[in-house]
Structure formats: structure tokens, C-alpha cells
C-alpha positions in Angstrom: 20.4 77.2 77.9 22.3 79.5 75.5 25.4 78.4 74.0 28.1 80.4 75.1 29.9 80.5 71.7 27.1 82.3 70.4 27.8 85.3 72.9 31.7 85.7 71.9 30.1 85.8 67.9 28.3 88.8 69.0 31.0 90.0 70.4 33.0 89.6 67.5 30.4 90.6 65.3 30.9 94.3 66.6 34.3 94.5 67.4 35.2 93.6 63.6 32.4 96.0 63.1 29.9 93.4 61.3 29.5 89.8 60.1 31.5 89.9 57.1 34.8 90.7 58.9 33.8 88.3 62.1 33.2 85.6 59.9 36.2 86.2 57.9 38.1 86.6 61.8 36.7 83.6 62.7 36.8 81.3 60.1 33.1 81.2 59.5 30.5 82.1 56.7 28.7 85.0 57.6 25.1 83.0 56.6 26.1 80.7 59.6 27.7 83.3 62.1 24.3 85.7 61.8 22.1 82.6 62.4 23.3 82.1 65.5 23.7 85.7 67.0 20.1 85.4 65.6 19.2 82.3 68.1 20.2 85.0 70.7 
């Protein structure tokens, strides 16, 4: 089964308009944030 969380970082990842200003958003490197939109 998916993880959930990794959903709402792909939805965060195009609200903020990329990973750089998700990961900044979220708290997160962007290395670790695109890995797991990439598990998706």
C-alpha cells in the first residue's frame, strides 16, 4: 500500500509550483521530498 504522505507531497510539490519551494514549505530537503513522489 502507498503511503498517504507521499500523495499530499505531490500535492504540495505543485501547489508551491516545484520541489524546492515544497521542501522549503514543508520542512524537508528537496533530495528526500522528490524520492518519494518518485515511489509514486
Amino acid at each position: 500500500m502507498q503511503d498517504l504522505n507521499d500523495l499530499y507531497y505531490y500535492v504540495q510539490a505543485v501547489d508551491h509550483g516545484g520541489f524546492a519551494p515544497a521542501g522549503r514549505a514543508l520542512g524537508m530537503p528537496k533530495s528526500k521530498l522528490s524520492r518519494r513522489i518518485a515511489k509514486l
